[in-house]
N, C-alpha and C positions, 0 to 999 in steps of 0.2 A: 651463310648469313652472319653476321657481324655483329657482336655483343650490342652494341646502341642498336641497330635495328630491333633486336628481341628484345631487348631494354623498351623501346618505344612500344612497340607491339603489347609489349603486357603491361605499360604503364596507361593503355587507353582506354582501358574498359574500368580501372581504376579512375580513372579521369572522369570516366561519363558517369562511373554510379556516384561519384561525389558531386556532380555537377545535379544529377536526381535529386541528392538527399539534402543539399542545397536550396535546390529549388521548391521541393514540398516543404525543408522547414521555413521557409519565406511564405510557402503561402497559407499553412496554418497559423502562422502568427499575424499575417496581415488581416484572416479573419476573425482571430482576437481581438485585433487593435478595432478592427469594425463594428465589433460589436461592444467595445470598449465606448467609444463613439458616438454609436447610437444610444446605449446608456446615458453618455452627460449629455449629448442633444436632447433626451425626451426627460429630464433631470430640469435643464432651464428653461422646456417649452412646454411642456405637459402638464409636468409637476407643478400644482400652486405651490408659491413661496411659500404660503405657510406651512406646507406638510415635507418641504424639500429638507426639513429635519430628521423626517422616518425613512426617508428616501437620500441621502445625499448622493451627490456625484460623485464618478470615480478621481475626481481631482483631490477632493474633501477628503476621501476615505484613505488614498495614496498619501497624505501630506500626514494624514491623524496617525496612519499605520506605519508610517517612517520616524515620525516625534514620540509616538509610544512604543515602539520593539525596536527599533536598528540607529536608536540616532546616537546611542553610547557612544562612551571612548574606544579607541582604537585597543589598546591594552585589555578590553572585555569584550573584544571581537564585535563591538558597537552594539552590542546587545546591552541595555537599556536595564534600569533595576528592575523594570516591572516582567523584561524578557527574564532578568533571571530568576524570578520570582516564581513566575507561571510558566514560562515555554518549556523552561528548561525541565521540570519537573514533570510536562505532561509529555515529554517527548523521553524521557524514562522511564516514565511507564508505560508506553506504548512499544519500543523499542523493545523491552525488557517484554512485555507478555507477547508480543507477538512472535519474539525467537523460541519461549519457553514451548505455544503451541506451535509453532512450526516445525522444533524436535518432536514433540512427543508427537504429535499428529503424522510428522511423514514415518516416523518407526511403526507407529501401530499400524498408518493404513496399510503399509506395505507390507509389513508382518502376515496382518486378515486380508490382503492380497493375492498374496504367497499360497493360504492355505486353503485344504478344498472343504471343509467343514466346518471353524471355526466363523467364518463370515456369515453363512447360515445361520448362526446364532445371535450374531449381535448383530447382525445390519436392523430387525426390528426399530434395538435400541439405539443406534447410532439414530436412524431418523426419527424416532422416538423424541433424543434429546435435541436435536437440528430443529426440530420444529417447535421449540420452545423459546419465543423473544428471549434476549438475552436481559431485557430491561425488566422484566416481570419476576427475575429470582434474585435483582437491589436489595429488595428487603432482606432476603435469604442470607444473603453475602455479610451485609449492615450486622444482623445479629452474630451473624460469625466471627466476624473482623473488628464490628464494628467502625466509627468513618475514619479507615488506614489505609495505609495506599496498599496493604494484603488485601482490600475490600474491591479496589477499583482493577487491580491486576488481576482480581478471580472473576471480574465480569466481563473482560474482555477475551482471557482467555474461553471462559465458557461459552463465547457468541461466537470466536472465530475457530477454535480448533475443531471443529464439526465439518466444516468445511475444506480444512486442509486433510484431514482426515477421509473423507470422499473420496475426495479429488486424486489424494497418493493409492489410497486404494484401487479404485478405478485404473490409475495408470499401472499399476501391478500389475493388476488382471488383463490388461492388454498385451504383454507380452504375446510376440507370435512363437507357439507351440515348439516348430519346428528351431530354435533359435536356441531354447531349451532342450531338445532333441541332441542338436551339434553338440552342446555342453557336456554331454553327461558323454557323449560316441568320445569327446576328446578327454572326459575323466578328470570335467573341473568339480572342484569343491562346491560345494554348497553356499561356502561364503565369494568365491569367486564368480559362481554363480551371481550371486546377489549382485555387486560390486560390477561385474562387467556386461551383464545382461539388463539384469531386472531394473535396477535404480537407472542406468541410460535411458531404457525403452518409458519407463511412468515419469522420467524427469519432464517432459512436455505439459503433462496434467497437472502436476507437485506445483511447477512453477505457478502456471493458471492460476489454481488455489491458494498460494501463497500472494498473488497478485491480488486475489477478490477479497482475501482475508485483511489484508492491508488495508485496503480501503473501510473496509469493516470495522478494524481497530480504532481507525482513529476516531469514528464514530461512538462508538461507546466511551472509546477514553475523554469524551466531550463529556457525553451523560452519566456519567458515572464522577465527573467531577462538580455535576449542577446542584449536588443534594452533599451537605456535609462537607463540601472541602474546604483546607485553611491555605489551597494554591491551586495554579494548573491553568489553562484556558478556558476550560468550562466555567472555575468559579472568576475569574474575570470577566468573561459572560454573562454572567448570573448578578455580579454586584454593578456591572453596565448595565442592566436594564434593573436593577431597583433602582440605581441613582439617574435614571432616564439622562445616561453617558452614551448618549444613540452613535455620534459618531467613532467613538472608543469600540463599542460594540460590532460596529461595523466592520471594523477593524480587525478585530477579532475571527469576525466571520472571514475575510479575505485570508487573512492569517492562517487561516485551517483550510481553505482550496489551496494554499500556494504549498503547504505542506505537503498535503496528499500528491500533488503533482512531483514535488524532489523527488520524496519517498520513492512514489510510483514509475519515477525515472529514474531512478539509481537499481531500484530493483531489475528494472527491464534491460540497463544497459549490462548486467553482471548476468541477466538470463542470455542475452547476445555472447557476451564472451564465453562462458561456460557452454553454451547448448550451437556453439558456431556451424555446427557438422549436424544441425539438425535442418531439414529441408523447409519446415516450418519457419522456423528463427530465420533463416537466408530471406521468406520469403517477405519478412517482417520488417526485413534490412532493405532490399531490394523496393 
């Protein structure tokens, strides 16, 4: 058989899952746009004019969210003074506490993973503290920190490393026995062990958690900016609706779905590349 033959042969299944992945992202976004659609159609027919102020269309809120965040100069990557004001600041603090628990939570889970007693003792307390809103220990943090951005990074991480922490745990504990069996018959290390067993087989979970954690964060790092702050989204939020700035606010609100969705997409394209060899992740592609 002749190179272009086999050339062509394995360039057609490549062909056809692009032509897939293609075709679902067309049709996920065409039912965005529809419901994008139906919004401004029940906006100018529904909605009395006079409340289409609490309610604007998405045309209103696309136009208000482009003149207050991205309509900068080029040289400020069109980010706007009010983006550098507040975005930039609440996307540092959310950046910043979600790595902090995301280390310490995949070490510990998989540490109390790893061991056969240790977990026993604190799984109580881990769900213990899991099930404590993370908005209800504000005050907590307030007297400690008082209103510092140390006050708002210790609220976020206290709401999401519980969860990453799980979840790395869990996937520890999933290791198949016999996997660890081979390890020791071929006289690996403990940390090799670690490194080529254990952190592959919980990476499936780790991500998960890291995924749910994400979305998590950004949530708090909202509310933890509505009380006390001198920047961020949240308190741009907070001074849109004293100054009844509804379509600014609005704004705001779209601003933090479009976020979470980057975010939420850059993390899943880096769990695809890292986790390529995993049957799940194929099937995620596929």
């Amino acid at each position: 058989m002749s190179a272009a033959a086999t050339g062509i042969r394995t360039s057609l299944p490549q062909r056809r899952r692009l032509r897939k992945a293609l075709t679902g992202t067309a049709l996920r976004w065409s039912v965005f746009a529809v419901a994008v659609g139906l919004w401004q159609l029940a906006t100018r027919t529904v909605v009395p004019e006079d409340y289409q102020i609490y309610f604007p269309p998405p045309t209103t809120i696309g136009d208000q969210l482009y003149r207050t965040w991205f309509s900068g100069p080029a040289s400020h990557a069109f980010l706007t003074a009010t983006a550098t004001h507040d975005l930039l600041p609440s996307l540092a603090r959310l950046l910043g506490a979600w790595a902090v628990s995301a280390v310490v939570g995949i070490v510990l889970g998989v540490s109390l993973g790893r061991s056969e007693h240790a977990v026993e003792y604190v799984e109580p307390l881990i769900h213990f503290g899991r099930s404590i809103p993370a908005t209800t220990v504000i005050p907590v943090f307030i007297v400690l920190f008082k209103f510092s951005t140390a006050m708002r990074v210790s609220v976020i991480v206290f709401g999401v490393i519980w969860t990453i922490l799980i979840y790395a745990l869990e996937g520890a504990r999933s290791v198949e026995p016999l996997q660890l069996d081979l390890a020791r018959v071929f006289k690996l290390g403990r940390l090799r062990r670690l490194s080529l067993i254990v952190v592959p087989a919980a990476a499936p979970k780790i991500f998960a958690g890291l995924r749910i954690s994400l979305s998590l964060s950004i949530i708090l790092m909202t509310t933890s900016e509505l009380v006390g702050a001198s920047n961020g989204i949240g308190f741009f939020l907070a001074n849109a609706k004293k100054t009844f700035a509804l379509p600014e606010m609005w704004s705001a609100i779209v601003l933090l779905g479009i976020l979470g969705y980057v975010l939420n997409s850059a993390l899943l394209q880096v769990e695809r590349r890292i986790m390529g060899w995993h049957r799940n992740t194929r099937r995620i592609e596929d």
